[in-house]
N, C-alpha and C positions, 0 to 999 in steps of 0.2 A: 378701607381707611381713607379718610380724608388730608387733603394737601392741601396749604394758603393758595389763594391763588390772585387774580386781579381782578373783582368786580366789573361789570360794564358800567361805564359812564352812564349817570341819569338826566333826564329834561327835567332842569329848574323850571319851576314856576314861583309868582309871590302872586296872594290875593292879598288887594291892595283895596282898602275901604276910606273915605271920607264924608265928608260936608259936602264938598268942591271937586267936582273932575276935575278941572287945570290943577290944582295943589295936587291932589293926586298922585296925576301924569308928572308934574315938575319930580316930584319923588320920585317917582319911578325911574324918572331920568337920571336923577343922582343917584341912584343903586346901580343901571346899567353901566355907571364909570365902572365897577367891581367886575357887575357879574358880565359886561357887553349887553349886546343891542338886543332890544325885545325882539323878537322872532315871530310872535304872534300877540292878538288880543283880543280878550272877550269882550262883547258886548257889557256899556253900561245896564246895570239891577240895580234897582233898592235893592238893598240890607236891612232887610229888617224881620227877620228870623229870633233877633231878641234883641232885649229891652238893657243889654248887659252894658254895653257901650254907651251910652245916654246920659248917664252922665258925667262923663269926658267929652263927648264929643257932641253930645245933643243931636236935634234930627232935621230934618230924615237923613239917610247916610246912602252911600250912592259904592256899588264895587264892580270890580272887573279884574282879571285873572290875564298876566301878562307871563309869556313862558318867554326862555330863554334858550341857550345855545346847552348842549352837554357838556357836562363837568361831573369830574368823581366825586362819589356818595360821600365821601368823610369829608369833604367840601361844607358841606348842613351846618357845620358847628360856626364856621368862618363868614358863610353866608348872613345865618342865624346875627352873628355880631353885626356885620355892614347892613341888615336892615335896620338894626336896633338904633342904629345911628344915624342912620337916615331919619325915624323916628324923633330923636330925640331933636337935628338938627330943624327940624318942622313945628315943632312943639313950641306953644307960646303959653306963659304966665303956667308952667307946669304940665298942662294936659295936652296931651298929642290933637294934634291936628290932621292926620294920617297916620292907618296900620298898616303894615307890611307883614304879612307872613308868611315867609317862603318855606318851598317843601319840592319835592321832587317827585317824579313819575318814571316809574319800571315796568317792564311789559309784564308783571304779576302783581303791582302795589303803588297806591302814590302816598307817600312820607311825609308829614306832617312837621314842622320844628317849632318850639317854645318853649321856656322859660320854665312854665309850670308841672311839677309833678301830679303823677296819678297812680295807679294802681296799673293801667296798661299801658306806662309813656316806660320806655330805658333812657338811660343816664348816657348821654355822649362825651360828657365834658364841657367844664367852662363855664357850666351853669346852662346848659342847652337838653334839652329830651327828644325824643321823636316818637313819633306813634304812627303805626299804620294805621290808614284810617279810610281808605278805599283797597280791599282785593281782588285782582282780575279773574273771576269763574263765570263757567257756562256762557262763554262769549258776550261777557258786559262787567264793568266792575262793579264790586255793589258793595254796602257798608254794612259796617259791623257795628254791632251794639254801643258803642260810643263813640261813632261816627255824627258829627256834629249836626245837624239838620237840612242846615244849607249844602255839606257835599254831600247827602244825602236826594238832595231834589233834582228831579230826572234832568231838570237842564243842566244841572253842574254835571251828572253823569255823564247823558251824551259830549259834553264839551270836553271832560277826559276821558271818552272812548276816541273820539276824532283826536286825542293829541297823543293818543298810543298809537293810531296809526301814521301821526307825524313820526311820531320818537322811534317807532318799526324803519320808517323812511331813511331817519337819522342814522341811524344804528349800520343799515345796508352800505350807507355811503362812507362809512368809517367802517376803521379795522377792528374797530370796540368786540368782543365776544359778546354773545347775547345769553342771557340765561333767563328760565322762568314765561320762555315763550311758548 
């Protein structure tokens, strides 16, 4: 039989896309009031995996993937909100001008958070879903059938296998239990 117990704290991430790095990064910074200080950052990429965003935001689009400190999983839904608003406060004449969308990494899974239903997203609350959407096997995480394309490409891969073994690091230096390792 199973008993509640206390999850281990996960590594925030948001992948953060625009027009503009500086607008971007300014965003970014206004989210880290919420979530604290970036802790690491990926290298600037185009984004351009799809044509989906174009017209909102036109092109070409420029992203990078900014992790944060640990925080509890049921955190997503709260997160999920203070991007949103960050979003919105960036937004000119209706259309975003920066995406933010955070999601979290466990040493078996990295978490996905939005808005939109599907067929393999669950219901958090608030109007918030999650999906896995990288699983950790055979020493590398690898995606699953609707795993979006860009976390699907081996450089987004290795950049969350090097930040499992940050979040490993994390974890040793805190009293957090670890499960899934």
């Amino acid at each position: 039989m199973s008993h509640p117990g206390t999850p281990p704290e996960a590594l925030y991430f948001v992948s953060a896309f625009g027009r503009e790095e500086e607008l971007v990064l300014e965003a970014v910074k206004t989210l880290s009031r919420k979530l604290g200080p970036v802790s690491f950052s990926s290298e600037w990429r185009p984004f351009d995996f799809t044509d989906y965003y174009t017209p909102e935001f036109g092109k070409p689009l420029v992203r990078a993937f900014f992790f944060f400190g640990l925080r509890p999983q049921e955190d997503l839904v709260r997160v999920k909100h203070w991007a949103y608003a960050v979003e919105q406060e960036f937004s000119r004449e209706g259309k975003r001008r920066v995406n933010l969308d955070p999601g979290y990494l466990l040493l078996s899974r990295v978490v996905l958070s939005t808005f939109k239903d599907f067929a393999h997203r669950l219901y958090l609350g608030q109007g918030v879903f999650a999906e896995v959407t990288l699983i950790f096997r055979h020493g590398s995480f690898r995606p699953l059938p609707w795993t979006y394309p860009d976390y699907a490409h081996p450089d987004t891969l290795d950049l969350f296998n090097r930040m499992r073994e940050e979040y490993k690091r994390l974890l040793r230096c805190s009293s957090t239990p670890t499960a899934g390792g």
